[in-house]
ZASE-561764 format. One line per field, with one value per atom (N, C-alpha, C, O, CB): residue in three letters; atom name; x, y, z. Coordinates in Angstrom, 1 decimal. Atoms other than C-alpha are relative to their C-alpha. Glycine has a CB too. Example, Ala and Ser with C-alpha at 12.3 -4.5 7.8 and 13.67 -1.06 7.14 Angstrom:
BEGIN
rest	[ALA, ALA, ALA, ALA, ALA, SER, SER, SER, SER, SER]
atom	[N, CA, C, O, CB, N, CA, C, O, CB]
X	[0.9, 12.3, 0.9, 1.9, -1.0, -0.9, 13.7, -0.8, -0.3, 0.4]
Y	[-1.2, -4.5, 1.2, 1.2, 0.0, -1.1, -1.1, 1.1, 2.2, 0.5]
Z	[0.0, 7.8, 0.0, 0.7, 1.2, 0.0, 7.1, 0.8, 0.9, -1.4]
***
This chain:
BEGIN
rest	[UNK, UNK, UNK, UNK, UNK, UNK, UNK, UNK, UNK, UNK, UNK, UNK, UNK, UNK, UNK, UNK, UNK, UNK, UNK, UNK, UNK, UNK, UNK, UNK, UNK, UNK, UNK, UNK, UNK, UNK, UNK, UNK, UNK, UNK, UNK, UNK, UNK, UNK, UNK, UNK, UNK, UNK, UNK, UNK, UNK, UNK, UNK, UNK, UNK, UNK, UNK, UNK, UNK, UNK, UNK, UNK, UNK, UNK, UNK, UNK, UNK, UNK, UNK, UNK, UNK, UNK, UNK, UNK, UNK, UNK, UNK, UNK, UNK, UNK, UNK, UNK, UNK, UNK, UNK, UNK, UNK, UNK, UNK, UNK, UNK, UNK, UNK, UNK, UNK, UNK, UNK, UNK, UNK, UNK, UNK, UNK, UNK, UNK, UNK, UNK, UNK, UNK, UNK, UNK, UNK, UNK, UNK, UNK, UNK, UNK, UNK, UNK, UNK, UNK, UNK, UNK, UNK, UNK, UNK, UNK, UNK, UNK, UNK, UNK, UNK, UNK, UNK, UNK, UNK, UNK, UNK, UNK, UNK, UNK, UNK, UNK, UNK, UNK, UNK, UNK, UNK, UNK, UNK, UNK, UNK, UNK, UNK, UNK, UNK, UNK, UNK, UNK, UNK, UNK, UNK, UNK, UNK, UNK, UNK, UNK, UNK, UNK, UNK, UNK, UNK, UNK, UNK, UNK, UNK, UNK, UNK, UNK, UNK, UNK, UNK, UNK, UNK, UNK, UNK, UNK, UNK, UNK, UNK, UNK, UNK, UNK, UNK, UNK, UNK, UNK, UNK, UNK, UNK, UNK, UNK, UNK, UNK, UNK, UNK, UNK, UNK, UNK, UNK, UNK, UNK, UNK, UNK, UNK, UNK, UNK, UNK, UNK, UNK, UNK, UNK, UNK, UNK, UNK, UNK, UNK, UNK, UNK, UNK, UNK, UNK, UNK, UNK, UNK, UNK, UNK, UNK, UNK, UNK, UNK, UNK, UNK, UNK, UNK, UNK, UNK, UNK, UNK, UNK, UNK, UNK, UNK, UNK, UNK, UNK, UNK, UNK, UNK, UNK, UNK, UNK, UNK, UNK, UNK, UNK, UNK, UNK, UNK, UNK, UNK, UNK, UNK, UNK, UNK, UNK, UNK, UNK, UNK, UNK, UNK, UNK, UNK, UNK, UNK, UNK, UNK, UNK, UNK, UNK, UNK, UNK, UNK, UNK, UNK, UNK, UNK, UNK, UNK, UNK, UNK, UNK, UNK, UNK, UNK, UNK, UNK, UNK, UNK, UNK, UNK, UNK, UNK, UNK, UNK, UNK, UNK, UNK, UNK, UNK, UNK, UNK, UNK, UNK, UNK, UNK, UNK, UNK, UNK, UNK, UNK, UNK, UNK, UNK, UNK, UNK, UNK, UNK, UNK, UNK, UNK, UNK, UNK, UNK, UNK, UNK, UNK, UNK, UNK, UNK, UNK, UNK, UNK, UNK, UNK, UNK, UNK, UNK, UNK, UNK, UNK, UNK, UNK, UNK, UNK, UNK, UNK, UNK, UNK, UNK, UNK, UNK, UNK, UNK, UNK, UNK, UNK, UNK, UNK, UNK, UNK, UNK, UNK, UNK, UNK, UNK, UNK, UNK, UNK, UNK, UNK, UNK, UNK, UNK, UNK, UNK, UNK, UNK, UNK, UNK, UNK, UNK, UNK, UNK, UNK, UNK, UNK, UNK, UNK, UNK, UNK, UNK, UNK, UNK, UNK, UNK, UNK, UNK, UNK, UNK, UNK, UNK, UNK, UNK, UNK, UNK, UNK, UNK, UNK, UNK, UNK, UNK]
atom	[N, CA, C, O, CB, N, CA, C, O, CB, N, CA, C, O, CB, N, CA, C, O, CB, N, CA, C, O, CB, N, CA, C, O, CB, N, CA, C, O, CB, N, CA, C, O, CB, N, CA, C, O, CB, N, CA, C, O, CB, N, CA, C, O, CB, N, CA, C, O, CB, N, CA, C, O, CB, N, CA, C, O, CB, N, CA, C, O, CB, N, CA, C, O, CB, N, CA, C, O, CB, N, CA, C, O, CB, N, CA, C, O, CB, N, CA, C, O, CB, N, CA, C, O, CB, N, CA, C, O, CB, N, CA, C, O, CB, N, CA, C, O, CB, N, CA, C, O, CB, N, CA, C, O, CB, N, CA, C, O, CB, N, CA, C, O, CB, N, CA, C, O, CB, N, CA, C, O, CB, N, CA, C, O, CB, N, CA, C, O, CB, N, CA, C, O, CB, N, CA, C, O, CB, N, CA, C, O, CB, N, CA, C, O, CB, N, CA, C, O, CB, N, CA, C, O, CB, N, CA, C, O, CB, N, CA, C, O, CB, N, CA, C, O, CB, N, CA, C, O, CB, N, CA, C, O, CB, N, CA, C, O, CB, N, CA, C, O, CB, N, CA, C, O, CB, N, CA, C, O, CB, N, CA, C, O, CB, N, CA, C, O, CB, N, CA, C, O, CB, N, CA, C, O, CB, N, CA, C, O, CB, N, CA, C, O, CB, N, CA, C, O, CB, N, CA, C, O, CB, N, CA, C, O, CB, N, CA, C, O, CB, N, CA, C, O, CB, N, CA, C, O, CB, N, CA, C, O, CB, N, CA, C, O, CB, N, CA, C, O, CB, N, CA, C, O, CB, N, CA, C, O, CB, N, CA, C, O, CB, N, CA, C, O, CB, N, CA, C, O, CB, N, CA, C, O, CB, N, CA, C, O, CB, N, CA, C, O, CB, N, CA, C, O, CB, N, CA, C, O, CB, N, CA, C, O, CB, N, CA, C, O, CB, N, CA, C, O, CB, N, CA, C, O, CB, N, CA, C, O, CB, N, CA, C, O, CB, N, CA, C, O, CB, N, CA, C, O, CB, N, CA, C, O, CB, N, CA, C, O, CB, N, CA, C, O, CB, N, CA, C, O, CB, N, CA, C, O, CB]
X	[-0.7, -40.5, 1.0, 0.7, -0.9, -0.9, -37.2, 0.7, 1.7, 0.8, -0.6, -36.3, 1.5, 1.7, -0.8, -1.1, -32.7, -0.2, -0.8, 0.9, 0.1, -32.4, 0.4, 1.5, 0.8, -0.6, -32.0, -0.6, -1.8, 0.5, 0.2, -32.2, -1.2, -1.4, 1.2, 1.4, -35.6, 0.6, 0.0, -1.3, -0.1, -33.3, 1.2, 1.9, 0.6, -0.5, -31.8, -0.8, -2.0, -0.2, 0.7, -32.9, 0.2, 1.1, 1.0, 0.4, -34.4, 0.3, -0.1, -1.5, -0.8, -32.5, -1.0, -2.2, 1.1, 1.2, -34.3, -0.4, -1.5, 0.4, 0.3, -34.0, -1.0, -2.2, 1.5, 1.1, -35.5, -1.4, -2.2, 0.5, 1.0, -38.3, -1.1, -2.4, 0.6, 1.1, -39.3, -0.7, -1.9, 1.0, 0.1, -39.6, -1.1, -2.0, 1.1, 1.1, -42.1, -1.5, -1.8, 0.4, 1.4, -46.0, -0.2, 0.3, -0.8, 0.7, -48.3, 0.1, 0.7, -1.8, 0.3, -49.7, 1.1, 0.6, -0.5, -1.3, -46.1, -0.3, 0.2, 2.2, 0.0, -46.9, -1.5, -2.5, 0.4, 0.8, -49.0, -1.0, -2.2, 1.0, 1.1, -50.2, 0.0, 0.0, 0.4, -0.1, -50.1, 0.2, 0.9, -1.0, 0.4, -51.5, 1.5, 2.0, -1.1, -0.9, -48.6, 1.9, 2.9, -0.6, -1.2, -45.9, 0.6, 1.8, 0.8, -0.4, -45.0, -0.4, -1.5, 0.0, 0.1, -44.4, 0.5, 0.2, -1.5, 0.0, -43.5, 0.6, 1.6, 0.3, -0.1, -43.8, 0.1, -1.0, -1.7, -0.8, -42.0, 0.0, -0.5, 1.4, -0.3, -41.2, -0.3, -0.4, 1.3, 0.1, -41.8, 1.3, 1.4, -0.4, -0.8, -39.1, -0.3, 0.0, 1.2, 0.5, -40.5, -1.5, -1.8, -0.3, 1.2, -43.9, 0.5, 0.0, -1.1, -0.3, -42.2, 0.6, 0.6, 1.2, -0.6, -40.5, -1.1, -1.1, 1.3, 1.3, -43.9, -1.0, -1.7, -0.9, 0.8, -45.6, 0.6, -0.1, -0.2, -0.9, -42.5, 0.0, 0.7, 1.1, 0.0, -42.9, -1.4, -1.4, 1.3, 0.8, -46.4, -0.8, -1.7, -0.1, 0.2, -46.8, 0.3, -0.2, 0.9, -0.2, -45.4, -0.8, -0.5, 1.4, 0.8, -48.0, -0.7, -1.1, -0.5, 1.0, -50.3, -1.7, -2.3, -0.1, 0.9, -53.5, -1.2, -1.8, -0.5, 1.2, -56.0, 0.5, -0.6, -0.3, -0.7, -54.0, -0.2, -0.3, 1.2, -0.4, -53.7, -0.9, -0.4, -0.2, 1.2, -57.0, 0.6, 1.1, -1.7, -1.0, -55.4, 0.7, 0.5, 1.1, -1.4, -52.1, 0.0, 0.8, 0.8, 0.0, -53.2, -0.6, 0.0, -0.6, 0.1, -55.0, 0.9, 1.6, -1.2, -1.7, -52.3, 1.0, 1.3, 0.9, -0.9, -50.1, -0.7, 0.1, 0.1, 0.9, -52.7, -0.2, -0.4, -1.3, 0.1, -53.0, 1.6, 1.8, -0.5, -1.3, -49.3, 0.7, 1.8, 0.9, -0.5, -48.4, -0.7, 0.0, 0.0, 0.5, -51.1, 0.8, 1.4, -1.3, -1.3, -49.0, 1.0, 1.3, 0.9, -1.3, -45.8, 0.3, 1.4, 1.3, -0.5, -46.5, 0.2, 0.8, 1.1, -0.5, -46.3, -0.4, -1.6, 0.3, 0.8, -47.6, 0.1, 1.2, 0.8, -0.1, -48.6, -0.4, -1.2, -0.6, 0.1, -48.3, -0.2, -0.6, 1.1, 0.5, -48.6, -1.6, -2.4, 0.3, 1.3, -52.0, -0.6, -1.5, 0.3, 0.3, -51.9, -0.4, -1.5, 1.0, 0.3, -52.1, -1.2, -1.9, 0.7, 1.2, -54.4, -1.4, -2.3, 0.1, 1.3, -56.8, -0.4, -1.5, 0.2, 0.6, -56.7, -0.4, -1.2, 0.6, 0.7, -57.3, -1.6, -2.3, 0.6, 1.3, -60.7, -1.0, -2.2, -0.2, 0.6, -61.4, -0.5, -1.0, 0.8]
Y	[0.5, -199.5, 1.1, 2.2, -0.4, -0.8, -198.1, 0.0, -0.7, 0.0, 0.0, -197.6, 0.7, 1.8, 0.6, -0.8, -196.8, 1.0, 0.7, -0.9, -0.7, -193.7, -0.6, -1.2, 1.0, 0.3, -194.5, 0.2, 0.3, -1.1, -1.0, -193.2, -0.7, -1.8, 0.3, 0.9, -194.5, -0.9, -1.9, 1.0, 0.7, -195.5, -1.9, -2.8, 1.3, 1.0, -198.1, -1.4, -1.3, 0.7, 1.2, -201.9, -0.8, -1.2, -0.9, 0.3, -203.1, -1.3, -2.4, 0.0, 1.1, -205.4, -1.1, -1.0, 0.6, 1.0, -208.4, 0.6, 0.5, -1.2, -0.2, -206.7, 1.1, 0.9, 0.6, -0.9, -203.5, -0.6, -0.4, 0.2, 0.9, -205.6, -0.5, -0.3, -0.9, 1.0, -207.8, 1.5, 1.4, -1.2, -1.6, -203.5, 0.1, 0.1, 1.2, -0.6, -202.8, -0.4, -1.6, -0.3, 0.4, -203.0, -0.2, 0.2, 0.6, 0.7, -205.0, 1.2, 1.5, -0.6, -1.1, -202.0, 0.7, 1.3, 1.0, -0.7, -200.6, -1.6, -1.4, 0.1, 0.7, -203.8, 0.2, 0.7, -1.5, -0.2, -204.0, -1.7, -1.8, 0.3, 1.0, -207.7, -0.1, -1.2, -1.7, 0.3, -207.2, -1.4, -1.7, 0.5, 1.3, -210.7, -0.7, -0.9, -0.7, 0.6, -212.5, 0.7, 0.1, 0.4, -0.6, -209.4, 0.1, 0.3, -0.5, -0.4, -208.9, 1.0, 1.2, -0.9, -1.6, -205.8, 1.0, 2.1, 0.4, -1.0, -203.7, 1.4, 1.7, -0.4, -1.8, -199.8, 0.8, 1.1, 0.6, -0.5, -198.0, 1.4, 2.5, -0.9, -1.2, -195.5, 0.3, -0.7, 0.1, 0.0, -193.9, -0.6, -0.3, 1.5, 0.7, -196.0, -1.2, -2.0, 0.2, 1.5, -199.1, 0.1, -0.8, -0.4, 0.4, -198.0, -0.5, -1.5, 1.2, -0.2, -197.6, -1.4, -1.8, 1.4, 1.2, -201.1, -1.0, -2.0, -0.6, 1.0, -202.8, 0.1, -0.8, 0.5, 0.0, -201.3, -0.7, -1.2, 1.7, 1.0, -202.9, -1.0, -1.7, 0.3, 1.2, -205.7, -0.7, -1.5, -0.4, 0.4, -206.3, -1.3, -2.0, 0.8, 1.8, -209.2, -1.1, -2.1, -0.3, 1.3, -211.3, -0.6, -1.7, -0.1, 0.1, -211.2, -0.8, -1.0, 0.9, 0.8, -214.0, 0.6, 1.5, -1.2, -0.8, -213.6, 0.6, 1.7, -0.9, 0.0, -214.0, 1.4, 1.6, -1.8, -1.1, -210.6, 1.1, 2.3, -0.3, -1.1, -208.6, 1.5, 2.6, -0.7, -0.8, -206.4, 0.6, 1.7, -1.0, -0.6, -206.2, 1.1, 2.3, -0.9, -0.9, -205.1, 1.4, 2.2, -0.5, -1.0, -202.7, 0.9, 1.9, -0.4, -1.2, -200.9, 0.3, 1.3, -0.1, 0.3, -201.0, 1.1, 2.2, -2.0, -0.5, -199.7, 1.6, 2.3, -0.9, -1.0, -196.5, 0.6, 1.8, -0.4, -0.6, -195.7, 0.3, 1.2, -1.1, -0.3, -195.6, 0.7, 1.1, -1.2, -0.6, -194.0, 1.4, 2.4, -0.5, -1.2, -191.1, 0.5, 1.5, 0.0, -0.1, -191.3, 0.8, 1.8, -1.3, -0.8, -190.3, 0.4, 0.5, -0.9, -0.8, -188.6, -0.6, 0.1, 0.6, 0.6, -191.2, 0.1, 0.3, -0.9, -0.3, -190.8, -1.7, -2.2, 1.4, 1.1, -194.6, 0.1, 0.8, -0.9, 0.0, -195.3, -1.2, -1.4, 0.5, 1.5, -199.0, 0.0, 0.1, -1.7, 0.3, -199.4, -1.2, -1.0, -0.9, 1.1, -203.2, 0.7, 1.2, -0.9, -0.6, -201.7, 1.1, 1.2, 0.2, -0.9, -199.1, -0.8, -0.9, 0.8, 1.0, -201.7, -0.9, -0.9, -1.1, 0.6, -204.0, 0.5, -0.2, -0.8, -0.9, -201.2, 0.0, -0.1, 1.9, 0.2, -201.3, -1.0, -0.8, 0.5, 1.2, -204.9, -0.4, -1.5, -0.9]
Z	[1.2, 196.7, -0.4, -0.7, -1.1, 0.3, 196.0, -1.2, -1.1, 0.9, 1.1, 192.2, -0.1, 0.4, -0.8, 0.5, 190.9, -1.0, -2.1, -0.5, 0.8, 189.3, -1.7, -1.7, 0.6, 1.2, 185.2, -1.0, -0.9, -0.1, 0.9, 181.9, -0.6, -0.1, -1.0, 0.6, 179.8, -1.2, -1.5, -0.7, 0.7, 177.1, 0.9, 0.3, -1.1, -1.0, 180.1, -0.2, -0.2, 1.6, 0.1, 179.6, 1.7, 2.5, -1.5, -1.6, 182.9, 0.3, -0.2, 0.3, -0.5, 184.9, 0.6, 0.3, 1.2, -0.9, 187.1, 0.9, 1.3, 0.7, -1.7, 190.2, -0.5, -0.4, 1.4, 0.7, 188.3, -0.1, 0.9, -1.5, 0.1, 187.1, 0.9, 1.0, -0.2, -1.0, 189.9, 0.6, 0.5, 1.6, -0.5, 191.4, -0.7, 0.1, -0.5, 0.7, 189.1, 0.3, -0.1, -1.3, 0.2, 189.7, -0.9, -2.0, 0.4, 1.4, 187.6, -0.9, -1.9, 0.1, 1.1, 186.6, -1.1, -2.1, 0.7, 1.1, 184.5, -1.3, -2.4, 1.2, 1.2, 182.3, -0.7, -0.2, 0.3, 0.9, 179.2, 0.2, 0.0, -1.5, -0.4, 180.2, 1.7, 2.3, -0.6, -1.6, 184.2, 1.0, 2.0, 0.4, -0.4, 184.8, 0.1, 1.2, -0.9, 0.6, 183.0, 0.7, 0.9, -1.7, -0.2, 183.9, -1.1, -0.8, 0.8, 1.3, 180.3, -1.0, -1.3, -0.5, 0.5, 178.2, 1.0, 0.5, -0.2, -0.5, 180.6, -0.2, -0.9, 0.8, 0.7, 180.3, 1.3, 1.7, -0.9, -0.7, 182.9, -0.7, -0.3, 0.2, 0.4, 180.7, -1.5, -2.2, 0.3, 1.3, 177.1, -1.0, -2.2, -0.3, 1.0, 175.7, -0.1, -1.0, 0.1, -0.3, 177.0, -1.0, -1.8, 2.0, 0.8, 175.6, -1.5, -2.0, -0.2, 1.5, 172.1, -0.3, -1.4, -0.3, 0.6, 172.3, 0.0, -0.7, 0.7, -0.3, 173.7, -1.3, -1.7, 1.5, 1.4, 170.4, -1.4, -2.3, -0.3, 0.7, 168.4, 0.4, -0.3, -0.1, 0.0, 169.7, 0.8, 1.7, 0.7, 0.1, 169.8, -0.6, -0.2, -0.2, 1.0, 167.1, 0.5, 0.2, -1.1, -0.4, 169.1, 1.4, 1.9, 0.1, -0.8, 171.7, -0.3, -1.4, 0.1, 0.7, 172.0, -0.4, 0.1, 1.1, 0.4, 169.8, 1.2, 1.2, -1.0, -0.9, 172.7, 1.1, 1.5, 0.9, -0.4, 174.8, -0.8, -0.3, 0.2, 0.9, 172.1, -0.1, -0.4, -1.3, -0.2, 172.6, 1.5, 1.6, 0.0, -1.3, 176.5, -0.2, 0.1, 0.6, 0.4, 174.9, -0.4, -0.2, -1.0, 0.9, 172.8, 0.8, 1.3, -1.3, -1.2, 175.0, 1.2, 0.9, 0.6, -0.9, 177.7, -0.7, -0.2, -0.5, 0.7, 175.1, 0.0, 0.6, -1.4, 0.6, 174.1, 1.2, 1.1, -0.7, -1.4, 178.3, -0.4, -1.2, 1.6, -0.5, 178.8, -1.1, -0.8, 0.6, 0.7, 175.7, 0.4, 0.2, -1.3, -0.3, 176.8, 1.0, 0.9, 0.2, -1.3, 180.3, -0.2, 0.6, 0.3, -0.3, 178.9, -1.4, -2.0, 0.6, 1.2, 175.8, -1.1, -1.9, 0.1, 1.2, 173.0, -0.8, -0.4, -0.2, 1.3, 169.6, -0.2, -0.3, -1.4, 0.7, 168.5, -1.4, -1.9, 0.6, 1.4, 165.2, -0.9, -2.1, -0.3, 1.1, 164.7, -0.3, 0.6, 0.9, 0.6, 162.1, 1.5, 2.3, -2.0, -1.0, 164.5, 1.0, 0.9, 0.4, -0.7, 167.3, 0.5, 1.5, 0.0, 0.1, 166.7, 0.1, 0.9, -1.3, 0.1, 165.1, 1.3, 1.8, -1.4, -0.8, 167.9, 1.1, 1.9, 0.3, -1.5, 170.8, -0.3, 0.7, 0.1, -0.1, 169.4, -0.2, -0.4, -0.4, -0.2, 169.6, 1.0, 1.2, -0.3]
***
């Protein structure tokens, strides 16, 4: 698998994307959220709510691995609370 070099604050193209193993997403199954990088974690934790309810326990932990990954401090209360559901 050959990635294009690009910056974290870079919004991931299709071809990008389809590139990406499950594992870089927060729901793998589904392929949504994906966290590539600590800017992706930071928008997957902002846009957490809109996750469906029954995932959310997934996500959140998801979120709490890949922010340890690349250094992220999480800060959403949500998030937090649902990592330990």
């Amino acid at each position: 698998m050959t990635m294009t070099k690009r910056t974290s604050s870079d919004k991931l193209d299709t071809a990008e994307r389809r590139e990406l193993p499950d594992s870089a997403f927060g729901l793998p199954d589904r392929r949504e959220f994906p966290m590539p990088d600590a800017a992706h974690v930071r928008a997957a934790e902002a846009y957490f709510h809109y996750a469906p309810e029954e995932y959310k326990p997934l996500l959140a932990q998801r979120i709490l691995q890949k922010a340890a990954e690349f250094g992220v401090d999480v800060e959403s209360p949500t998030v937090l609370s649902w990592a330990e559901k």
